[in-house]
C-alpha positions as CSV (number, residue, x, y, z in Angstrom):
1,X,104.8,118.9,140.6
2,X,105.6,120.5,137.9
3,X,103.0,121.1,134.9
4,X,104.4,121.1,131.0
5,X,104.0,124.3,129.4
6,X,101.1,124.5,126.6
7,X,102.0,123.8,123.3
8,X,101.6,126.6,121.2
9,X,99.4,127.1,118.2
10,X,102.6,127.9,116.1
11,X,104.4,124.4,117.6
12,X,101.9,122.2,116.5
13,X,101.2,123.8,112.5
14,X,105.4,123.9,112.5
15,X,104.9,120.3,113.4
16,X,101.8,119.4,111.3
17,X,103.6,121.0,108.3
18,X,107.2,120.1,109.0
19,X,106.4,116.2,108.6
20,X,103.8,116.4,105.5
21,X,106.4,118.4,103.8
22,X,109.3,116.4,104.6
23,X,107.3,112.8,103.6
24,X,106.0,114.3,100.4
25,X,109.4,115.5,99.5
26,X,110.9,112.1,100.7
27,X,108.9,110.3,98.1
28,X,109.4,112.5,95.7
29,X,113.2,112.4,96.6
30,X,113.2,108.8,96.1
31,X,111.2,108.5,92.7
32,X,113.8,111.1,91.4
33,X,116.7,108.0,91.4
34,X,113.9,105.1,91.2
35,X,115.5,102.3,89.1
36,X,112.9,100.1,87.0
37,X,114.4,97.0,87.9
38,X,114.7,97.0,91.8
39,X,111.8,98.0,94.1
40,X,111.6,100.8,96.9
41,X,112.2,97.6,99.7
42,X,115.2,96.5,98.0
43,X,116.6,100.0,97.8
44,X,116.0,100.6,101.0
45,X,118.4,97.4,102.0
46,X,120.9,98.5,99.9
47,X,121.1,102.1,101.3
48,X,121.1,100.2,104.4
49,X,123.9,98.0,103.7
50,X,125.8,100.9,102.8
51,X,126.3,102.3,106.0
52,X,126.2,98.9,107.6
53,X,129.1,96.5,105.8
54,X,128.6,93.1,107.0
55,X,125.8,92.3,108.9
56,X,123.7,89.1,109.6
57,X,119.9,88.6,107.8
58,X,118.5,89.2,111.7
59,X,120.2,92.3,111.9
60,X,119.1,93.7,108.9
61,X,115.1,93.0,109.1
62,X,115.8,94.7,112.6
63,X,116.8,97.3,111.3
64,X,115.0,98.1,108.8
65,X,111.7,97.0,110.8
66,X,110.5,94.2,108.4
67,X,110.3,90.3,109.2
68,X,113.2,88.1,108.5
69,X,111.2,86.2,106.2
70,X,110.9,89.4,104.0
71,X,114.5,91.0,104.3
72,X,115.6,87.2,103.4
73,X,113.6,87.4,100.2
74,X,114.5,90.8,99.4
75,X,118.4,89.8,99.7
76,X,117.8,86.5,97.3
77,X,116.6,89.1,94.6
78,X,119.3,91.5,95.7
79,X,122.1,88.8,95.2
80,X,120.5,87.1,92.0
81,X,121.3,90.8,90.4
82,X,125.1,90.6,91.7
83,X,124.3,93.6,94.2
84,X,124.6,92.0,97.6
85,X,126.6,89.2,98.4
86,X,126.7,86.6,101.5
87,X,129.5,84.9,103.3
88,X,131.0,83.7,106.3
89,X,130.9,85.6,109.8
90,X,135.1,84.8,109.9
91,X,134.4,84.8,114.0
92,X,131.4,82.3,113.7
93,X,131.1,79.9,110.8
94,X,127.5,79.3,111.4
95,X,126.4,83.1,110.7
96,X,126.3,84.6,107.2
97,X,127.1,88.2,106.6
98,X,125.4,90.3,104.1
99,X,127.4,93.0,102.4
100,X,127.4,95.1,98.9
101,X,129.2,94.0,96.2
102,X,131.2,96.7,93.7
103,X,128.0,96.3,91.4
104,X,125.9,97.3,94.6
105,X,128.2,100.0,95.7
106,X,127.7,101.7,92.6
107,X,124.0,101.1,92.4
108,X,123.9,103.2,95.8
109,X,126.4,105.8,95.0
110,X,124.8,106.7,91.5
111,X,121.1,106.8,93.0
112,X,122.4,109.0,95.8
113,X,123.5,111.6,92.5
114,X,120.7,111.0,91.1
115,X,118.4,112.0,93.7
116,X,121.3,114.6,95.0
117,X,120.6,115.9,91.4
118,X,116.9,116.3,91.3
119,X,116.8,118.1,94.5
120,X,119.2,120.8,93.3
121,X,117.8,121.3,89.8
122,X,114.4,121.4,91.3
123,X,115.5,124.1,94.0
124,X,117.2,126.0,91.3
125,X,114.1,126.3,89.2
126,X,111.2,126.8,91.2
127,X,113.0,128.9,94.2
128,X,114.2,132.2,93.9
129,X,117.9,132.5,95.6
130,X,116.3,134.2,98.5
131,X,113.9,131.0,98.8
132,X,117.1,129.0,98.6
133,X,118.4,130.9,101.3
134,X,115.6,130.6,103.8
135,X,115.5,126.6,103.1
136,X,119.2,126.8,103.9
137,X,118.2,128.4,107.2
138,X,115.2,126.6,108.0
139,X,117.5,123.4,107.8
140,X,119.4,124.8,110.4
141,X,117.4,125.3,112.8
142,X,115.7,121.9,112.2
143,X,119.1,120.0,112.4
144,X,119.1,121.4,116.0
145,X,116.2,119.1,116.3
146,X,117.5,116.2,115.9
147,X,120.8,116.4,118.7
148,X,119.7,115.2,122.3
């Protein structure tokens, strides 16, 4: 049998470290673009929808780990302000499909700037370039993490 090899010390405060940092900055990420009249949860569906055109109600709470009931009250708010928009699955008439609408489009693609923005601003004043440069590499080896 073969035994797993202790974790190290260093693994687990890289690990401990690596996800405070990375939810702080998440939230801070997302306040940067934070629009006064939609909340976090309806962001969130249409950042979604943005990468997933035309999916049913089902799909969406499933993928965005919520209850139907909420993603199907989050979409009535969404399509009252003209940002989502529902029709007809064209292969099943019984099936609505959810997608943006140009108004939502552009609600996604200007808070993606804005936040795209905000992080760069914020790395070029409070970092030096050599600090720059070590987030640049630290990056890199993280993205390793995330390929099987």
């Amino acid at each position: 049998m073969n035994e797993s090899p202790r974790t190290s010390p260093s693994a687990v405060q890289a690990s401990r470290e690596v996800r405070t940092v990375i939810g702080r900055l998440r939230r801070r990420i997302l306040n940067a673009a934070e629009a006064e009249d939609i909340t976090f949860g309806q962001e969130s569906v249409l950042t979604r929808l943005s990468g997933n055109p035309d999916i049913t109600a089902s799909e969406l709470a499933t993928a965005e780990g919520v209850r139907h009931q909420s993603v199907t009250a989050t979409l009535a708010s969404l399509t009252a302000l003209e940002l989502v928009e529902r029709r007809p699955d064209p292969d099943d008439g019984r099936r609505l499909l959810i997608a943006l609408t140009a108004a939502g489009r552009r609600r996604v693609a200007e808070g993606r700037q804005a936040r795209q923005e905000w992080l760069a601003a914020e790395l070029q004043e409070r970092c030096t370039e050599e600090e720059r440069q070590a987030v640049i590499a630290a990056m890199a080896v993280l993205e390793r993490l995330t390929y099987d």
